[in-house]
N, CA, C, O and CB atoms as a CASP TS submission, in Angstrom:
PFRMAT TS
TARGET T0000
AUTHOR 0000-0000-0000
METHOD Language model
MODEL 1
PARENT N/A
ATOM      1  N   UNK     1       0.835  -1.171   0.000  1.00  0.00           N
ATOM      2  CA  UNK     1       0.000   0.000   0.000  1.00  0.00           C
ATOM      3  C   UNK     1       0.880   1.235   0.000  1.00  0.00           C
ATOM      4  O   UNK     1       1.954   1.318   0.597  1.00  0.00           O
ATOM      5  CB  UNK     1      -0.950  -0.003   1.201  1.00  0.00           C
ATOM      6  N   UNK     2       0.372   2.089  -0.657  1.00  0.00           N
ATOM      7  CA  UNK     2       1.626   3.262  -0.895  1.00  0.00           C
ATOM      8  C   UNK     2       0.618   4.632  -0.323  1.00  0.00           C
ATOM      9  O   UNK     2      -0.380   5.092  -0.879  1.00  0.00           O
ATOM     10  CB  UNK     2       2.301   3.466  -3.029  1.00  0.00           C
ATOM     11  N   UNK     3       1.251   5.067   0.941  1.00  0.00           N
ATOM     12  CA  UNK     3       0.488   6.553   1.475  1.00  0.00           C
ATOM     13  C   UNK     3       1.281   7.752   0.778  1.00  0.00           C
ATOM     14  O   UNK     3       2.486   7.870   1.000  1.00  0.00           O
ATOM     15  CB  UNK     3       0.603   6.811   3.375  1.00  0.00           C
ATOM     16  N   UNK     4       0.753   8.455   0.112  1.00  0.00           N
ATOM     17  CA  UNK     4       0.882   9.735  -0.323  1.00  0.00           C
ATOM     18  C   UNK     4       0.798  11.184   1.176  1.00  0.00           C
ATOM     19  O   UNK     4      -0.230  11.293   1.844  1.00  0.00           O
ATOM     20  CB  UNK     4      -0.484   9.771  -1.554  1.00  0.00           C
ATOM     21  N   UNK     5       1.531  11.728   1.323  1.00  0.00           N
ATOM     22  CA  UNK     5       1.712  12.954   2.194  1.00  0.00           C
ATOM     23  C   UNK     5       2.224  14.499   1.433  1.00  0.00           C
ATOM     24  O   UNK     5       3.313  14.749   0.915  1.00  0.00           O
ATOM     25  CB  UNK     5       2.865  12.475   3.304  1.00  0.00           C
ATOM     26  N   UNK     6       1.116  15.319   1.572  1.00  0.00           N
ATOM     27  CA  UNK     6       1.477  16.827   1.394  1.00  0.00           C
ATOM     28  C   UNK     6       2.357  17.142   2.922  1.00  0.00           C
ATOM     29  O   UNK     6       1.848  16.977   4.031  1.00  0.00           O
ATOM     30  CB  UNK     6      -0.169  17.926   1.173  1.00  0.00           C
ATOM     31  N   UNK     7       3.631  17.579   2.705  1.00  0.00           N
ATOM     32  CA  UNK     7       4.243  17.976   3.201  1.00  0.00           C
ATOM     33  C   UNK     7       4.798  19.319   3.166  1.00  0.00           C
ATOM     34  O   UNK     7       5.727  19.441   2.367  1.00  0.00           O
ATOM     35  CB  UNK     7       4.686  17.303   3.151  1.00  0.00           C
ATOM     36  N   UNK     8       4.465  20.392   3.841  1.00  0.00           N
ATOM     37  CA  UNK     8       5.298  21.805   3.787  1.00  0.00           C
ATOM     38  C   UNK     8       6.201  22.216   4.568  1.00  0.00           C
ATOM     39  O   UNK     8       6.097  21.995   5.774  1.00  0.00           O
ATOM     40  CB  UNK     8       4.626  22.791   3.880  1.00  0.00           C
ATOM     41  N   UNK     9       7.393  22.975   3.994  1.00  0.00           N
ATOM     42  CA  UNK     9       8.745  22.954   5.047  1.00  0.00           C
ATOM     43  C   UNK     9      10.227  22.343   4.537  1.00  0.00           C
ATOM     44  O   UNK     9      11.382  22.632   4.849  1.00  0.00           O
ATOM     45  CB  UNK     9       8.331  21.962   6.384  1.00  0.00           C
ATOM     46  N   UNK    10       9.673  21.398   3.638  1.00  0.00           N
ATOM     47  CA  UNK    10      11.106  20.309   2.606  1.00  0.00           C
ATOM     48  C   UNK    10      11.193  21.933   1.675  1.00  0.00           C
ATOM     49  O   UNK    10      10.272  22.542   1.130  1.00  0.00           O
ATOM     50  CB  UNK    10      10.306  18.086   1.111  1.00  0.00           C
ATOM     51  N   UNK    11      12.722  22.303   1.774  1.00  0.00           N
ATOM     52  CA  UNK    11      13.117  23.298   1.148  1.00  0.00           C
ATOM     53  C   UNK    11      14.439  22.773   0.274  1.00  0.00           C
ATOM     54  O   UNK    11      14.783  23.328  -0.769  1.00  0.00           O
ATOM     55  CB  UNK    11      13.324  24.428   2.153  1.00  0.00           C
ATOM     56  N   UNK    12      15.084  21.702   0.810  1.00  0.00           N
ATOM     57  CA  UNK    12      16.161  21.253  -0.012  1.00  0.00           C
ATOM     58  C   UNK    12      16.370  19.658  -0.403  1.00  0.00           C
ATOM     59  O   UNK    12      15.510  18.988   0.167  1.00  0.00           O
ATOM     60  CB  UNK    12      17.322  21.715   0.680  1.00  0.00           C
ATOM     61  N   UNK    13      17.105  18.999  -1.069  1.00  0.00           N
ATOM     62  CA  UNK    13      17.327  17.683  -0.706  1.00  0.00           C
ATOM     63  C   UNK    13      17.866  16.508   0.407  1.00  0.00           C
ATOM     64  O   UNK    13      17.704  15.295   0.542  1.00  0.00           O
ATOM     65  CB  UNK    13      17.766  17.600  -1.363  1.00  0.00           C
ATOM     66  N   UNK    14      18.651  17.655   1.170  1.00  0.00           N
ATOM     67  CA  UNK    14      18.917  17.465   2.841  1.00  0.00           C
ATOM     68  C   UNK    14      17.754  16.974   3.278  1.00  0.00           C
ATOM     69  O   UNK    14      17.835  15.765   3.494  1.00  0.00           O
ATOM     70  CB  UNK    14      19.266  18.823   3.759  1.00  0.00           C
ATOM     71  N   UNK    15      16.025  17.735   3.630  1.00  0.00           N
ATOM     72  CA  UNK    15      15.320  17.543   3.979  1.00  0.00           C
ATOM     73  C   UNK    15      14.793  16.466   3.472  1.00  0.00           C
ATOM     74  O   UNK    15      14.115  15.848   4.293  1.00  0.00           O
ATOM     75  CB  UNK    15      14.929  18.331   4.069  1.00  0.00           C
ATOM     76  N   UNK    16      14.849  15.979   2.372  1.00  0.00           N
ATOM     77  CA  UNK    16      14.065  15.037   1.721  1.00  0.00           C
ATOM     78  C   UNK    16      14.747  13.643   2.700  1.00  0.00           C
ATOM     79  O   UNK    16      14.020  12.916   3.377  1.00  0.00           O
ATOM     80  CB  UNK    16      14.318  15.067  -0.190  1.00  0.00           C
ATOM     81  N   UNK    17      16.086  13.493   2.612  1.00  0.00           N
ATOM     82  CA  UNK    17      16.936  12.689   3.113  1.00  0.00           C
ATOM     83  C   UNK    17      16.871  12.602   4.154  1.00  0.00           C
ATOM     84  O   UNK    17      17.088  11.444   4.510  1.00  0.00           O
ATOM     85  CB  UNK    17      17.917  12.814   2.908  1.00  0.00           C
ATOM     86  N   UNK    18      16.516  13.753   5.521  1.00  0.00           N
ATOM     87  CA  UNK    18      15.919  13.704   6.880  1.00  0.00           C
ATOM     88  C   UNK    18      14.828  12.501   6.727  1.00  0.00           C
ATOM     89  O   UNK    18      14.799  11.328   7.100  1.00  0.00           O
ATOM     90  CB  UNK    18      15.213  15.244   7.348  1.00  0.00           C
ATOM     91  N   UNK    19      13.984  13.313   6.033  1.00  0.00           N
ATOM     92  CA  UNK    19      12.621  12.598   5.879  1.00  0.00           C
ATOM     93  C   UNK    19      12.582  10.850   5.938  1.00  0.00           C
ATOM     94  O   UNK    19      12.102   9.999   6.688  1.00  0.00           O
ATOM     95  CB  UNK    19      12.050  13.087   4.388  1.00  0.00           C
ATOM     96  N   UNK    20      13.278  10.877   4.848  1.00  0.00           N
ATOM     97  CA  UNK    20      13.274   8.916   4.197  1.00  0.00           C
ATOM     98  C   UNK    20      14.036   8.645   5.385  1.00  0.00           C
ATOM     99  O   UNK    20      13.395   8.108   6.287  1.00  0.00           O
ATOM    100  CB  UNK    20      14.320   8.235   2.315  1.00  0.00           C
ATOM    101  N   UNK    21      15.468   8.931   5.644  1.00  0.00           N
ATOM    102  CA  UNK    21      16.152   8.402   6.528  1.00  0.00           C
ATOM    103  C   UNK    21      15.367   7.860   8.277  1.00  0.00           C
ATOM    104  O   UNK    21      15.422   6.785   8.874  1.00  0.00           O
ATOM    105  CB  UNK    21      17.224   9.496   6.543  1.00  0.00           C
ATOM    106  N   UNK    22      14.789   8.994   8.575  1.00  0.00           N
ATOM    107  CA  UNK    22      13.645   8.769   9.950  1.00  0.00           C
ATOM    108  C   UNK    22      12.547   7.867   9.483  1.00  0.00           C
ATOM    109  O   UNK    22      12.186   7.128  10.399  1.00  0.00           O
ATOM    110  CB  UNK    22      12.805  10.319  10.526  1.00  0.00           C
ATOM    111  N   UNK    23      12.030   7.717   8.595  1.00  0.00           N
ATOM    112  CA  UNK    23      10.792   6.665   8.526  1.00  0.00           C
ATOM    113  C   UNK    23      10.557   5.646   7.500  1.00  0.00           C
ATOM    114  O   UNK    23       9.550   5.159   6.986  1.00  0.00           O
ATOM    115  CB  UNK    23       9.627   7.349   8.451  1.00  0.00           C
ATOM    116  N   UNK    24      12.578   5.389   7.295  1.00  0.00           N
ATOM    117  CA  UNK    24      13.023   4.206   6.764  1.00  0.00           C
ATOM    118  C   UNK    24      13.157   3.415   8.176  1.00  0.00           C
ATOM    119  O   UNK    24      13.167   2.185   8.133  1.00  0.00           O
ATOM    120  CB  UNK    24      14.420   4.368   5.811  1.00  0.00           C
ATOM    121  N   UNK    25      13.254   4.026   9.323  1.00  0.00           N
ATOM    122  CA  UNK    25      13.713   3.270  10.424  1.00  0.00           C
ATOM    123  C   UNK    25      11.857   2.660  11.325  1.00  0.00           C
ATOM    124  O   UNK    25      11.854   2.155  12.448  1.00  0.00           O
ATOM    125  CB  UNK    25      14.983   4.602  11.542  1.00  0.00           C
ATOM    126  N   UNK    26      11.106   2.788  10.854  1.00  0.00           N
ATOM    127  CA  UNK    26      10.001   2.508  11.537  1.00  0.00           C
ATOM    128  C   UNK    26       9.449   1.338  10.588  1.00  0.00           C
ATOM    129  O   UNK    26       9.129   1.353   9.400  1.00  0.00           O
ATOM    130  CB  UNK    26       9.051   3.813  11.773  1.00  0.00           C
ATOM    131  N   UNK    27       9.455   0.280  11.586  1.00  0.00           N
ATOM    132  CA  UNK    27       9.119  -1.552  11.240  1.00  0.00           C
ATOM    133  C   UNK    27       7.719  -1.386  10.391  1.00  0.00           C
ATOM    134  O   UNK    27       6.542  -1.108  10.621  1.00  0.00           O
ATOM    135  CB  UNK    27       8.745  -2.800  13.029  1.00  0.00           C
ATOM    136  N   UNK    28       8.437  -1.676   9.430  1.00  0.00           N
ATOM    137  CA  UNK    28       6.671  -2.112   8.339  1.00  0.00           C
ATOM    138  C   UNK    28       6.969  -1.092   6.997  1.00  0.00           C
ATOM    139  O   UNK    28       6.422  -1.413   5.942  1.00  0.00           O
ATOM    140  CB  UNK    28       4.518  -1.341   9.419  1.00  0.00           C
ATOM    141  N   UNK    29       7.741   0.006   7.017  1.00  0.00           N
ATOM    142  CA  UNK    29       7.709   1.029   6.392  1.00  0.00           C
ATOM    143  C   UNK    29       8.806   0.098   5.196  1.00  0.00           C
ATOM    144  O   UNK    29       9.832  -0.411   5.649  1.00  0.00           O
ATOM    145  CB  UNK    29       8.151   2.537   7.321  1.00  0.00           C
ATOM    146  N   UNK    30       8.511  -0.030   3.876  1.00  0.00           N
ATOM    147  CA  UNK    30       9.520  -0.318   2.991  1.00  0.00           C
ATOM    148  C   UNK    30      10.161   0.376   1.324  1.00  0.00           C
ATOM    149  O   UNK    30      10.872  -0.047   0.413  1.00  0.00           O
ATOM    150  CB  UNK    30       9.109  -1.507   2.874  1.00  0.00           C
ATOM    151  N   UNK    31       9.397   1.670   1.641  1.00  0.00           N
ATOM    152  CA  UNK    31      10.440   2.204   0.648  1.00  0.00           C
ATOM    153  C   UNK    31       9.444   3.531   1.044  1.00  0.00           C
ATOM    154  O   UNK    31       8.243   3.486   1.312  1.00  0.00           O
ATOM    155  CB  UNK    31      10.681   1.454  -1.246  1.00  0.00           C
ATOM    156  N   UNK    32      10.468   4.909   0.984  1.00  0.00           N
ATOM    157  CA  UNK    32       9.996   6.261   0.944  1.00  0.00           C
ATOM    158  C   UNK    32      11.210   7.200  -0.072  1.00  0.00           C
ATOM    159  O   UNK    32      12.431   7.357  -0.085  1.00  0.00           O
ATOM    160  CB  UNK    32       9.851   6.829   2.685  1.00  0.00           C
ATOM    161  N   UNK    33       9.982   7.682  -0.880  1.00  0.00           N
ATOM    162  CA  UNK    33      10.511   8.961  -1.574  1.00  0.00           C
ATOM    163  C   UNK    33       9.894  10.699  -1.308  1.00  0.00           C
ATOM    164  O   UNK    33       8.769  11.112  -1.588  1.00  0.00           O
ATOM    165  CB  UNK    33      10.243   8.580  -3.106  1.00  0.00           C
ATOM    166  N   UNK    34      10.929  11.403  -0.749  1.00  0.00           N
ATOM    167  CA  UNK    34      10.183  12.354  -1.257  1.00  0.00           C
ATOM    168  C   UNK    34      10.669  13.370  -1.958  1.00  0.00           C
ATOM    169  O   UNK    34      11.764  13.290  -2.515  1.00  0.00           O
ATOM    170  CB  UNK    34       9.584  12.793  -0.455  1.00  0.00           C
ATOM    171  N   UNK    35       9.846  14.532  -2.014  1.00  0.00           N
ATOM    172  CA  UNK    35      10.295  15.300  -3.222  1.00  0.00           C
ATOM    173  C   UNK    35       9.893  16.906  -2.699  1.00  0.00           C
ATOM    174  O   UNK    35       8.870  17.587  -2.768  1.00  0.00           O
ATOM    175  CB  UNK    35       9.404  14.721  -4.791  1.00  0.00           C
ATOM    176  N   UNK    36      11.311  17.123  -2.127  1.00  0.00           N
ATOM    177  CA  UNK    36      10.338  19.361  -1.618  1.00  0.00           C
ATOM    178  C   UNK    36       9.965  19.984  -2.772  1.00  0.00           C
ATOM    179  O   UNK    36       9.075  20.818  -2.607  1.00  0.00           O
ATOM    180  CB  UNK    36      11.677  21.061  -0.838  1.00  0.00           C
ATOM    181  N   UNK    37      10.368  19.844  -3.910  1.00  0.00           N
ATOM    182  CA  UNK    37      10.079  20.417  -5.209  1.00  0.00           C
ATOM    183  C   UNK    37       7.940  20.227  -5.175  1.00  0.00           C
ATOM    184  O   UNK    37       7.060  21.088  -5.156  1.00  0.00           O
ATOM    185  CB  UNK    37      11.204  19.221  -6.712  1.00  0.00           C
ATOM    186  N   UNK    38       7.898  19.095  -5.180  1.00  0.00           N
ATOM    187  CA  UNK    38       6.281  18.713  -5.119  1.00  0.00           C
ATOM    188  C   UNK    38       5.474  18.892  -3.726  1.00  0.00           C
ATOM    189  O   UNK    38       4.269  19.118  -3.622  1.00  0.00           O
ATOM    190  CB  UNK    38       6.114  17.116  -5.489  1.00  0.00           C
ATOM    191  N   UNK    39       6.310  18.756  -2.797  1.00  0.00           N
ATOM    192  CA  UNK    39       6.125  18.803  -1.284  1.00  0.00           C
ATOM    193  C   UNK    39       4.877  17.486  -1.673  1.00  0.00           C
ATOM    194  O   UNK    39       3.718  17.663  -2.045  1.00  0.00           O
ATOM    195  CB  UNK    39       5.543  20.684  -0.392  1.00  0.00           C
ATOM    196  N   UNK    40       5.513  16.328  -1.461  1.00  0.00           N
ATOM    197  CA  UNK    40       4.927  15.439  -1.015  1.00  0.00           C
ATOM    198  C   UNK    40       6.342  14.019  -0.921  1.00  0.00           C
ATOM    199  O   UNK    40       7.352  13.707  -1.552  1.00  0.00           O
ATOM    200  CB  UNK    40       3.509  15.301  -2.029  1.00  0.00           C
ATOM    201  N   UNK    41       5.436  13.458   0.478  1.00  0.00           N
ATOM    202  CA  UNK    41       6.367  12.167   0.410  1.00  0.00           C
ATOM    203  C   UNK    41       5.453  11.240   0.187  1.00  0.00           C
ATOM    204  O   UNK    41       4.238  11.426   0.268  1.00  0.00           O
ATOM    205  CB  UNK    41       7.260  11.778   1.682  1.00  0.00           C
ATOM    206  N   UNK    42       6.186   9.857  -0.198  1.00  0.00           N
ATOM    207  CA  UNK    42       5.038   8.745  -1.083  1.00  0.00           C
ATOM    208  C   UNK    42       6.245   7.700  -0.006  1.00  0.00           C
ATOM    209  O   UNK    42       7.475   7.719  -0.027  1.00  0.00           O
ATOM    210  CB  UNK    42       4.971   8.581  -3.650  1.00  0.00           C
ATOM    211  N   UNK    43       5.272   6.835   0.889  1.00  0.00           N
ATOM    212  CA  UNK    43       5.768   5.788   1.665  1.00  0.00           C
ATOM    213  C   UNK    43       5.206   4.384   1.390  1.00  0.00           C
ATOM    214  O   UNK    43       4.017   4.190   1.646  1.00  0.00           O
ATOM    215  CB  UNK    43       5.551   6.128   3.002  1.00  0.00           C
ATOM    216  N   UNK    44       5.703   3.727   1.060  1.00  0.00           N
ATOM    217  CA  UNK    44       5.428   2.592   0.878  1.00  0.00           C
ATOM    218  C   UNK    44       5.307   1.559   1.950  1.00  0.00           C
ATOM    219  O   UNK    44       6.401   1.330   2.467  1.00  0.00           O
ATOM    220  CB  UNK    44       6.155   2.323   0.110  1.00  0.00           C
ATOM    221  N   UNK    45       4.237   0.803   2.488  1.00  0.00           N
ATOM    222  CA  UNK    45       3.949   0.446   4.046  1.00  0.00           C
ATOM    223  C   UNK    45       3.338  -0.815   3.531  1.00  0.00           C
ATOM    224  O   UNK    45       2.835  -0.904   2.411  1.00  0.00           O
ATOM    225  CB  UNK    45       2.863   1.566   5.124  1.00  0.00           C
ATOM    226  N   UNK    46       3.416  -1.948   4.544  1.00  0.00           N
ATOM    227  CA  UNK    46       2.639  -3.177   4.751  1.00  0.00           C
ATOM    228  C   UNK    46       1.304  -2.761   5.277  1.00  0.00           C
ATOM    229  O   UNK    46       0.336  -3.265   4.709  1.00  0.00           O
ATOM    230  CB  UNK    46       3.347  -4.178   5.727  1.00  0.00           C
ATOM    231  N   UNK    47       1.056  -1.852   6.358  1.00  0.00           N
ATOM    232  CA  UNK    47      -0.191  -1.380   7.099  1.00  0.00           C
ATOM    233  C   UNK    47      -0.109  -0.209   6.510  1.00  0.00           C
ATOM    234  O   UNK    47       0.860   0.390   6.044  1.00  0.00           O
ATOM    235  CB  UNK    47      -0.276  -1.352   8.713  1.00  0.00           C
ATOM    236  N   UNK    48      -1.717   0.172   6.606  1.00  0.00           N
ATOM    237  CA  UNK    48      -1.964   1.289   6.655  1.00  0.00           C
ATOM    238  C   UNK    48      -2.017   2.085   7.800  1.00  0.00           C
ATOM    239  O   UNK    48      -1.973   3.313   7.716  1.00  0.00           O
ATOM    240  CB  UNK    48      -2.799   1.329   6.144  1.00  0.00           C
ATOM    241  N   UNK    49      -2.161   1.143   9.486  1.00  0.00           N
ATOM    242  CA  UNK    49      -2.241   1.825  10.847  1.00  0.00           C
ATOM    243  C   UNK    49      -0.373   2.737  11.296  1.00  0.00           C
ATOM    244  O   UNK    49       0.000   3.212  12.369  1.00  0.00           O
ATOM    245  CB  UNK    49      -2.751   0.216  12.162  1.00  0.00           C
ATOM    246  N   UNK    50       0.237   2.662  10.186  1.00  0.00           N
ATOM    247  CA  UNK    50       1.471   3.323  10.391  1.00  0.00           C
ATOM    248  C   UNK    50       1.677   4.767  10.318  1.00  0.00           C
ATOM    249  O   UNK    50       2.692   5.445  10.483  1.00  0.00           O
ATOM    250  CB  UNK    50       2.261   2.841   9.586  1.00  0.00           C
ATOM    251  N   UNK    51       0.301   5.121   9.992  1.00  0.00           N
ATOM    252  CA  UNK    51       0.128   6.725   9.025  1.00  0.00           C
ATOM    253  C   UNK    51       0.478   7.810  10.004  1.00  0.00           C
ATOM    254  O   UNK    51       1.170   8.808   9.803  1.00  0.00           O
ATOM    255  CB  UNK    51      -1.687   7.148   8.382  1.00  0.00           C
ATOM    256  N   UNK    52      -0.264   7.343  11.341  1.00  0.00           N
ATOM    257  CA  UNK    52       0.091   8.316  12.962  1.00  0.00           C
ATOM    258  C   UNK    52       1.312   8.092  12.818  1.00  0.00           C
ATOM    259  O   UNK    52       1.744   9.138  12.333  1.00  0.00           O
ATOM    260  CB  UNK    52      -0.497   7.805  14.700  1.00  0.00           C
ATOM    261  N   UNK    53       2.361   7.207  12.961  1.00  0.00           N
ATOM    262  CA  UNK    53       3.575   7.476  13.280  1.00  0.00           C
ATOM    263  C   UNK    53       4.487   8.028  12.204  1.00  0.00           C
ATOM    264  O   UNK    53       5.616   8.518  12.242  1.00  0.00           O
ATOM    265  CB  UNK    53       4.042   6.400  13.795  1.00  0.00           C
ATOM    266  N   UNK    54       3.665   7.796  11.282  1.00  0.00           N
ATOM    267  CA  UNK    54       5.105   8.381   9.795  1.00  0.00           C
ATOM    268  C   UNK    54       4.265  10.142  10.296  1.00  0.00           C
ATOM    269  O   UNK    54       4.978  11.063  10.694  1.00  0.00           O
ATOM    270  CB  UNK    54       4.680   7.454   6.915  1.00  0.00           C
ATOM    271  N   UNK    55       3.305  10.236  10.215  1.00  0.00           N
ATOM    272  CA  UNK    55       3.184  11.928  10.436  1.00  0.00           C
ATOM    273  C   UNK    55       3.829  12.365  11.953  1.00  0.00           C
ATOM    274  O   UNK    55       4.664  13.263  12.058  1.00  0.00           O
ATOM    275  CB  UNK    55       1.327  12.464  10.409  1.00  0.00           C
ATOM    276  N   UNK    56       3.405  11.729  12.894  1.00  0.00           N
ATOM    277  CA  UNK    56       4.316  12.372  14.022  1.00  0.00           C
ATOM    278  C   UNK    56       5.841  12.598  13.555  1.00  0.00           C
ATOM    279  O   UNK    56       6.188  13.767  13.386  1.00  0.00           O
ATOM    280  CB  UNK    56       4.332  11.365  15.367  1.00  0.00           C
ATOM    281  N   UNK    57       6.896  11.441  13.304  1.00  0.00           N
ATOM    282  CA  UNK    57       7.802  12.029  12.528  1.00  0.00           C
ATOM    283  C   UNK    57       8.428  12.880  11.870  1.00  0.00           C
ATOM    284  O   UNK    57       9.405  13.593  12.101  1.00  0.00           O
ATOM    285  CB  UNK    57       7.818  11.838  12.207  1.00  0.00           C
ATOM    286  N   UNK    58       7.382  12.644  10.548  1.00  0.00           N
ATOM    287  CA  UNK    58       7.946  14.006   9.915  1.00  0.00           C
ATOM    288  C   UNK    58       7.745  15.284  10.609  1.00  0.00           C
ATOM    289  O   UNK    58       8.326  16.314  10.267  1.00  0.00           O
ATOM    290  CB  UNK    58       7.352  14.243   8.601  1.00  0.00           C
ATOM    291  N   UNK    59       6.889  15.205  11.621  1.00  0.00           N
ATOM    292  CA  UNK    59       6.372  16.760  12.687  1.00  0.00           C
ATOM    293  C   UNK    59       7.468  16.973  13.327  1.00  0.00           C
ATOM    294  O   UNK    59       8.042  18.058  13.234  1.00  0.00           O
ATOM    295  CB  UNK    59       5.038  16.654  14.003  1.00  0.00           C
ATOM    296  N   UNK    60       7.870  16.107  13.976  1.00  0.00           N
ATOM    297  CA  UNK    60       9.156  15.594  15.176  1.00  0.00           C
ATOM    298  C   UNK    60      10.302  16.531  14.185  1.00  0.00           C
ATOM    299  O   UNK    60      10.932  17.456  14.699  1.00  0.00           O
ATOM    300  CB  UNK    60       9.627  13.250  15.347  1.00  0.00           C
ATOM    301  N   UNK    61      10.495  16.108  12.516  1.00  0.00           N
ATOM    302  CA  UNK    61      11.995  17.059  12.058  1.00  0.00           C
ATOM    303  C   UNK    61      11.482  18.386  11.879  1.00  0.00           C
ATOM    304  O   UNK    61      12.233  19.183  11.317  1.00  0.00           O
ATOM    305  CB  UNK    61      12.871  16.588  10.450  1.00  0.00           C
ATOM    306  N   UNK    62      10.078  18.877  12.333  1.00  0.00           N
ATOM    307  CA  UNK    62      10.244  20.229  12.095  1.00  0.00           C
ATOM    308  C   UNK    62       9.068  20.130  10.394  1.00  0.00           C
ATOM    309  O   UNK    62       8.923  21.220   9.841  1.00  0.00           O
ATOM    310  CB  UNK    62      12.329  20.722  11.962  1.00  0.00           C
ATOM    311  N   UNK    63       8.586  19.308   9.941  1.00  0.00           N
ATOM    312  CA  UNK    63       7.623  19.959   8.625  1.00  0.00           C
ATOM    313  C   UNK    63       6.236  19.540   9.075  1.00  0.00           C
ATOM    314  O   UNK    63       5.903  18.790   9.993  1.00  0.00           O
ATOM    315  CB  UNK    63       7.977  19.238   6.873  1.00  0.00           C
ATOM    316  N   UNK    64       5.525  20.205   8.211  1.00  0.00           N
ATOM    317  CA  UNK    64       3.623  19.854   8.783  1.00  0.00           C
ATOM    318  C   UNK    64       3.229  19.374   6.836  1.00  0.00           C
ATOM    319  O   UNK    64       3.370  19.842   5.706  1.00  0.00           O
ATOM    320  CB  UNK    64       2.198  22.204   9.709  1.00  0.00           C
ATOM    321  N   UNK    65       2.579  17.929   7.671  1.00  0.00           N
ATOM    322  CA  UNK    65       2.052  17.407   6.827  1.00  0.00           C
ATOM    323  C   UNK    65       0.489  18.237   6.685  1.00  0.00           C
ATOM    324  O   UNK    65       0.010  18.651   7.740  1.00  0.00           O
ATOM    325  CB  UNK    65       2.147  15.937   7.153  1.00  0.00           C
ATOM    326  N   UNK    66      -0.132  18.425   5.652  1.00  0.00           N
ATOM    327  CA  UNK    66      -1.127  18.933   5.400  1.00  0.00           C
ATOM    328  C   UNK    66      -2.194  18.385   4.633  1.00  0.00           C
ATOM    329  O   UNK    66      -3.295  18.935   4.647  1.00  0.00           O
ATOM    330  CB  UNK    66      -0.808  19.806   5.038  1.00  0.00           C
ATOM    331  N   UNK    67      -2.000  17.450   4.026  1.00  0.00           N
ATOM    332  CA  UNK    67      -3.038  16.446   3.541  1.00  0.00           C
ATOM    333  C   UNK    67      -2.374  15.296   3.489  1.00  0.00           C
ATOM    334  O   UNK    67      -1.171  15.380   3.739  1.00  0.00           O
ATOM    335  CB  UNK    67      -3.691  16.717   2.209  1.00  0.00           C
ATOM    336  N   UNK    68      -2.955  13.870   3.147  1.00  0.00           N
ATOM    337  CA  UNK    68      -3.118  12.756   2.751  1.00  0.00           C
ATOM    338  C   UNK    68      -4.156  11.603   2.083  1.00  0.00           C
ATOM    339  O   UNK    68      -5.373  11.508   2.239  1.00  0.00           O
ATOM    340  CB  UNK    68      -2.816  12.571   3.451  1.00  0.00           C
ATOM    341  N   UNK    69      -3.195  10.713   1.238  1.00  0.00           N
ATOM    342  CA  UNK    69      -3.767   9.955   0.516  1.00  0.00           C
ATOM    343  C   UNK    69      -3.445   8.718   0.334  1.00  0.00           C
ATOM    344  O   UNK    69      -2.272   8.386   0.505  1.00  0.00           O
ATOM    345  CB  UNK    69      -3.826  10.389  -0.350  1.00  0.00           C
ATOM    346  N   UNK    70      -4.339   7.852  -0.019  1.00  0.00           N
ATOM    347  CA  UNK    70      -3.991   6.246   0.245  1.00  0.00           C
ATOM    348  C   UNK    70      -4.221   5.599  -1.273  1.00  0.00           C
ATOM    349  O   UNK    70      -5.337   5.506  -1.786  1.00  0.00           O
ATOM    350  CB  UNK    70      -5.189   5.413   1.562  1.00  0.00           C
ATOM    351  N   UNK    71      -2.926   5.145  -1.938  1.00  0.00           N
ATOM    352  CA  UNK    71      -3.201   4.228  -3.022  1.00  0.00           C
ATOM    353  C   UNK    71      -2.943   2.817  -3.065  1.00  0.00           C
ATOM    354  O   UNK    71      -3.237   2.167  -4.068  1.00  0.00           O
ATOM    355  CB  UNK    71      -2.629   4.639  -3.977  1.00  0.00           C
TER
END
């Protein structure tokens, strides 16, 4: 299942690399890209009940997720 996140605050590719790097480390999570250019990250998850913790996260480095979507 792949969650889609509007993210605002990713200003460089540093940030993008914050991003993946922190919620490459949370069990279940198996592939994340994102992109500040689009301000969205796309996580690739076994569950969908992971969505609270990938957004606390990205809150935790400092960006606010602002929407989401589930494909």
């Amino acid at each position: 299942m792949k969650i889609v996140l509007q993210v605002k605050g990713m200003v460089c590719e540093g940030c993008e690399n914050r991003v993946c790097n922190s919620l490459k480390h949370i069990k279940g999570v198996e592939e994340v890209v994102a992109s500040f250019k689009d301000e969205k990250v796309e996580i690739f998850v076994k569950k969908k009940d992971l969505v609270e913790d990938i957004k606390k996260r990205i809150t935790d480095l400092g960006f606010q997720v602002i929407g989401e979507t589930y494909e």
